[in-house]
C-alpha positions as CSV (number, residue, x, y, z in Angstrom):
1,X,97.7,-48.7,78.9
2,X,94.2,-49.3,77.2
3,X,91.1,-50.9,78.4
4,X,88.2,-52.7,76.5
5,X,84.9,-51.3,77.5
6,X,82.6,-53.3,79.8
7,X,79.9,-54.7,77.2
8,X,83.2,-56.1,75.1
9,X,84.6,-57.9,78.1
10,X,81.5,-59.1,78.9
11,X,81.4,-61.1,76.2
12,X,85.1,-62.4,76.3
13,X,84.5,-63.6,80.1
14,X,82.3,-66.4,78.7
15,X,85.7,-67.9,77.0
16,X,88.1,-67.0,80.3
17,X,87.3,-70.6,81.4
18,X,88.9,-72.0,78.1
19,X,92.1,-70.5,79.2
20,X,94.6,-70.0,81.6
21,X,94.9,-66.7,83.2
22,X,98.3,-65.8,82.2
23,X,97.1,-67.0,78.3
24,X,93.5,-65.3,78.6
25,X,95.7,-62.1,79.6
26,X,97.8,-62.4,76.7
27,X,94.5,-62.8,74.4
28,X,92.4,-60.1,75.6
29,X,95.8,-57.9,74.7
30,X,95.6,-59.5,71.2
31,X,92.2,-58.7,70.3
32,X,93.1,-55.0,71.7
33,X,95.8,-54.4,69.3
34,X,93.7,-56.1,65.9
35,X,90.8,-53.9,66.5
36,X,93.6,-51.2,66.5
37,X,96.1,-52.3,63.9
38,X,95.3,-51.1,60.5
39,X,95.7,-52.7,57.3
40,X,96.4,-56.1,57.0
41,X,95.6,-57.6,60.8
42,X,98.6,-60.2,61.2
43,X,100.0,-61.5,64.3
44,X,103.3,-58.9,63.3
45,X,101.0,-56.2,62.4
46,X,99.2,-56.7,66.1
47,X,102.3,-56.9,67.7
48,X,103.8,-53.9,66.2
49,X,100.5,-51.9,67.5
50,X,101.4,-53.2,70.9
51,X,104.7,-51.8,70.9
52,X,106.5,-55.5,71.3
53,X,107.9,-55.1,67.7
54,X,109.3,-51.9,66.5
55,X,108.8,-50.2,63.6
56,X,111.1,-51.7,60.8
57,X,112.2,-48.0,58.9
58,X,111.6,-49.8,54.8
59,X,114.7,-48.7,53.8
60,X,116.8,-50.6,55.9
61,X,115.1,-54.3,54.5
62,X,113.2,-53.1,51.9
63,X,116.3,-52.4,49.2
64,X,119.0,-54.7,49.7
65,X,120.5,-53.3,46.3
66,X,121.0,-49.9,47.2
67,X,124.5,-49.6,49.3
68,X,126.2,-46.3,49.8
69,X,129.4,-46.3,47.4
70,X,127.4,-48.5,45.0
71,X,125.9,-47.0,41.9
72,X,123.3,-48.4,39.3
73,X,126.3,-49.8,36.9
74,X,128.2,-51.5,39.6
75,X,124.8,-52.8,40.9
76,X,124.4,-54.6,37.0
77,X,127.9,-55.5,36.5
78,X,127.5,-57.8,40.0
79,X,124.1,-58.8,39.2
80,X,125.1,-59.9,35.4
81,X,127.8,-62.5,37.1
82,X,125.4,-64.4,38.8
């Protein structure tokens, strides 16, 4: 698991009492996993750092177009009916 260091949680204690425990949990996880995510830090991006998400491999959403029998002519010949 990972832990924040002592000066950070310091600092996040003077908000526990705007939360619930369960909720304050669930934040202090949050904020672990954007100072780790790279890139863009979204909600997705945070929960893909924490492992709740998986890793999405881009071929499999990323190219819709590309099937396994079809080539770049039958690809045009469907796209041209619409």
């Amino acid at each position: 698991m990972y832990s924040l260091s002592d000066e950070f949680l310091s600092v996040m204690i003077a908000y526990s009492s705007l939360f619930s425990k369960p909720v304050f949990t669930y934040a202090r996880r949050l904020l672990a996993g954007a100072i780790l995510a790279l890139g863009k830090r979204t909600v997705t991006s945070v929960l893909r750092v924490l492992g709740v998400i998986p890793q999405v491999p881009p071929n499999a959403e990323h190219c819709p177009l590309v099937s396994p029998g079809g080539g770049r002519i039958q690809r045009k010949a469907v796209l041209s009916l619409l």
